[in-house]
C-alpha positions in Angstrom: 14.0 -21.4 7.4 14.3 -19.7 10.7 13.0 -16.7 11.6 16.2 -15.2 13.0 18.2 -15.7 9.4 19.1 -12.2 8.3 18.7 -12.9 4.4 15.8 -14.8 2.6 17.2 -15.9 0.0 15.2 -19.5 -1.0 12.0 -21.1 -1.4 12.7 -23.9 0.8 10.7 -24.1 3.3 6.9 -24.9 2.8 6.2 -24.1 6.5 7.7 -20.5 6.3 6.2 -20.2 2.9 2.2 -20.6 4.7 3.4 -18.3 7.3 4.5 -15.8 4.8 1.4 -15.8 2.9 -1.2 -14.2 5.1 -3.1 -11.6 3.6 -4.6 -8.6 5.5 -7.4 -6.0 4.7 -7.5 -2.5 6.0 -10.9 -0.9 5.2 -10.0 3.3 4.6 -13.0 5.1 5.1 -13.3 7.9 2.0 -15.0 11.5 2.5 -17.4 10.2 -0.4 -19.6 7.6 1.6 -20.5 5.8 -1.5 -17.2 4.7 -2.5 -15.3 1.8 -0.9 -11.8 1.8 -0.6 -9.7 -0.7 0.9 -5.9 -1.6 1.6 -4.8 -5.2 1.0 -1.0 -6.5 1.9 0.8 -9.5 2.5 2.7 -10.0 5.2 4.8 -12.6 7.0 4.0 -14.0 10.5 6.2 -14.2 13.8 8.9 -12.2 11.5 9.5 -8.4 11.3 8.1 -7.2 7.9 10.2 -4.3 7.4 13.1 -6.9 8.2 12.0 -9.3 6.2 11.7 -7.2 3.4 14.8 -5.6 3.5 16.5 -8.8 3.7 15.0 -10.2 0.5 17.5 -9.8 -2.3 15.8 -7.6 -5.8 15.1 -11.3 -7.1 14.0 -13.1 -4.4 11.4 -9.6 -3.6 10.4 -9.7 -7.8 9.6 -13.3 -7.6 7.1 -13.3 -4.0 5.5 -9.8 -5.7 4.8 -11.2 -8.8 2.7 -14.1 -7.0 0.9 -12.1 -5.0 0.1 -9.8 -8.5 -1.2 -13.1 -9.2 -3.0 -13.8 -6.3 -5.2 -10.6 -6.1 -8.2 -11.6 -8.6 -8.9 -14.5 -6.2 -8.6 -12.4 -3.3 -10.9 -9.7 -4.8 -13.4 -12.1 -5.5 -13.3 -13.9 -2.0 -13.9 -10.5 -0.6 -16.6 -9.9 -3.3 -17.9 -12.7 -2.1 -18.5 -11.6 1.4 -20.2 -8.7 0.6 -17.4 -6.0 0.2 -15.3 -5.5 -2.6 -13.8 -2.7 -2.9 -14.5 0.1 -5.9 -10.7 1.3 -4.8 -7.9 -1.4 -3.7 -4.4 -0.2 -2.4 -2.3 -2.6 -3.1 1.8 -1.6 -1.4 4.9 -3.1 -3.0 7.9 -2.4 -2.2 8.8 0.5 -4.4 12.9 -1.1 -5.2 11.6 -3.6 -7.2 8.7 -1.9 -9.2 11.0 -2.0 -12.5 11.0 -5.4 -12.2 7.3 -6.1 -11.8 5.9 -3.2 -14.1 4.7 -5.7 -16.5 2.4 -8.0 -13.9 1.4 -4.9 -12.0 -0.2 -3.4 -15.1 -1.8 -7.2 -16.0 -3.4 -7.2 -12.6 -4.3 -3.6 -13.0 -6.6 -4.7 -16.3 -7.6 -7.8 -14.8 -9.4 -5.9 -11.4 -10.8 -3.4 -14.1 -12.6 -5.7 -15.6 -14.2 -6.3 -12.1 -14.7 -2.8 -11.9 -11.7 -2.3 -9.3 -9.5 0.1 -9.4 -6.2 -1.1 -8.3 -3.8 1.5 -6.9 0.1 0.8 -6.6 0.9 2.1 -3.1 4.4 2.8 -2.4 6.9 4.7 0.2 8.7 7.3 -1.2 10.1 9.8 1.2 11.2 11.9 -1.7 11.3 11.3 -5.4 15.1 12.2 -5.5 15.8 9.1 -4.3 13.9 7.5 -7.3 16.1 6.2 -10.2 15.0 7.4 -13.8 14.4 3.4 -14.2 12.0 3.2 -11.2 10.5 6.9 -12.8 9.6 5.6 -15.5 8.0 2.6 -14.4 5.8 5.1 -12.9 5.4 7.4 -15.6 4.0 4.0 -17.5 2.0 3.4 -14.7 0.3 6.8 -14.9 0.0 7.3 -18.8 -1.8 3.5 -18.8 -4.7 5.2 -17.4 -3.8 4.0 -13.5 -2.9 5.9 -10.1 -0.2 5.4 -7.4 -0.1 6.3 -4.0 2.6 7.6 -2.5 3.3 7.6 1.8 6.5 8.3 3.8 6.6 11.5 4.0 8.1 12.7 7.1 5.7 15.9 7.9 7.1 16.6 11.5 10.7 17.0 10.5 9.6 19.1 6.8 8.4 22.1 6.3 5.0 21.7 3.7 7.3 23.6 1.0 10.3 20.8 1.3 8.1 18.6 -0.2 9.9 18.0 -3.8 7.4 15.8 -6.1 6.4 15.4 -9.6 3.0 16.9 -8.9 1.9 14.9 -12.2 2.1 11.5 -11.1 0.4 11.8 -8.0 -3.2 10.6 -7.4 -2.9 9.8 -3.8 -0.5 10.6 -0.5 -0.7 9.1 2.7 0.1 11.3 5.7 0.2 9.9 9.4 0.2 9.4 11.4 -1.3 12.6 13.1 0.2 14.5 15.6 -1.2 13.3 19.0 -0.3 16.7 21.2 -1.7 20.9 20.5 2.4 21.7 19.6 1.9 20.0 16.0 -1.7 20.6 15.0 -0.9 24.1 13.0 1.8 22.2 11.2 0.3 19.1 10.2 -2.8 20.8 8.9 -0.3 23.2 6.9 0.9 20.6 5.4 -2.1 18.8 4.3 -3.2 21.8 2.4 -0.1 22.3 1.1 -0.2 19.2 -0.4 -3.9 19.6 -1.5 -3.8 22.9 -2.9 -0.3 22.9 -4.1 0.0 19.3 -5.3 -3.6 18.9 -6.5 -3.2 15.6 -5.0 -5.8 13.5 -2.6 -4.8 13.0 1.1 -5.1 9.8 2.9 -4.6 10.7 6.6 -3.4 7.3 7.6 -2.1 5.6 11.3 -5.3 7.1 13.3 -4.5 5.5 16.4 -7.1 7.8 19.0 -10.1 9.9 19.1 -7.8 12.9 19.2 -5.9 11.8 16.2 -8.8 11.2 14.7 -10.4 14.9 15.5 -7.3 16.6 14.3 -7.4 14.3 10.7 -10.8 15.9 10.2 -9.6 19.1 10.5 -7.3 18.4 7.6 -8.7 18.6 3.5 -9.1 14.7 3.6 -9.5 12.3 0.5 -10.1 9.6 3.1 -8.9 8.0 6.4 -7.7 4.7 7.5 -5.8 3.6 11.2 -6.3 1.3 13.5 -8.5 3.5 15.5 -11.2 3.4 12.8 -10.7 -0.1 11.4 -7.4 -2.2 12.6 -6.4 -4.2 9.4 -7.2 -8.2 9.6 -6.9 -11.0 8.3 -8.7 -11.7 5.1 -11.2 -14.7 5.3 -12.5 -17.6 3.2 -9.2 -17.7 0.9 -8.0 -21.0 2.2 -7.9 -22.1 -1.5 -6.2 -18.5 -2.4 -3.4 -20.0 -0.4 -3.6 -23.7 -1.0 -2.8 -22.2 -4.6 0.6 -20.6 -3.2 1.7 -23.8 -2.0 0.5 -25.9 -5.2 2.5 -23.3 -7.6 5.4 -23.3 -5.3 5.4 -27.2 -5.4 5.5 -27.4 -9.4 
């Protein structure tokens, strides 16, 4: 499959199926030191993910979710195994097909429990009025099952803090970021995260801390936690060759 095909719509190509499966790690560094709290994705390489995903059609998207659902308990324990698992995983999925894959998201959820991992569905939403009531109540089920979700996207330069139209009760997390990086947006961007702290009740994640001054004006803010580039750049995970020599085994069946 080449890389310059606008839709992915088959599994047909082993090759493109090793370079899709590449898993990263993002540490986010919490306000309590002695939790750990991570961000784990999949991504494809040498292709655009926002493309990519956007080409995928619903079924194709469902299916490669699903695996990696799958895929996580090895992954946890691979990073276990290297000294840092996680007591918090953020896990993103891309939030059209969460319907579709309520039923492994909540298996994996149980399953990382048991390791004492909390796994947390992280998701853009620049507004929930933009939410079906079938994708609401996947995450309705998502919060009454005991679980959180984290939710990013919001565009805080071009919204006033009160334009923010959530329901307040199934929030746990929201990302904000990146931060401003001149004086002109400080006032606003700290309004906003105690808006959303005070207001909302929910935790903030200031995320895409590129610099030391984006950095100093995230700690002026009422973080949860922080996470960029700046204080860890996301890499690749190690020691899961067999993690993906699994992919390529279940793909082959």
């Amino acid at each position: 499959m080449s890389t310059e095909d606008e839709n992915f719509n088959e599994f047909d190509d082993i090759e493109w199926w090793n370079i899709y499966t590449k898993l990263y790690v993002q540490d986010i560094y919490c306000h309590d030191p002695m939790k750990r709290m991570a961000s784990m994705y999949f991504r494809p390489q040498f292709i655009d993910a926002a493309r990519f995903y956007k080409s995928c059609s619903d079924s194709l998207l469902e299916s490669i979710t699903y695996l990696q659902l799958s895929l996580l308990d090895d992954c946890c324990r691979a990073y276990h195994h290297a000294g840092r698992r996680p007591s918090q995983l953020f896990y993103k999925i891309e939030q059209r097909v969460i319907p579709g894959v309520i039923s492994g998201v909540l298996d994996a959820m149980r399953v990382l429990k048991d390791h004492r991992i909390d796994l947390v569905v992280d998701i853009n939403v620049p507004s929930f009025e933009m939410l079906s009531s079938l994708h609401q109540r996947a995450l309705y089920e998502i919060v009454d099952t005991g679980y959180s979700i984290c939710i990013g996207g919001y565009d805080w330069r071009n919204n006033s803090p009160q334009h923010i139209h959530v329901m307040s009760e199934l929030l746990s997390f929201i990302r904000v970021g990146p931060p401003p990086s001149n004086l002109a947006e400080v006032n606003h961007f700290i309004d906003t995260c105690f808006y959303i702290k005070e207001r909302l009740g929910a935790n903030i994640i200031v995320d895409r801390i590129q610099s030391k001054a984006e950095l100093d004006f995230a700690c002026r803010t009422p973080y949860f936690a922080l996470m960029g580039d700046y204080i860890s750049p996301p890499c690749l995970a190690k020691g899961l060759d067999n993690v993906f020599s699994k992919v390529c085994y279940d793909k082959g069946k």
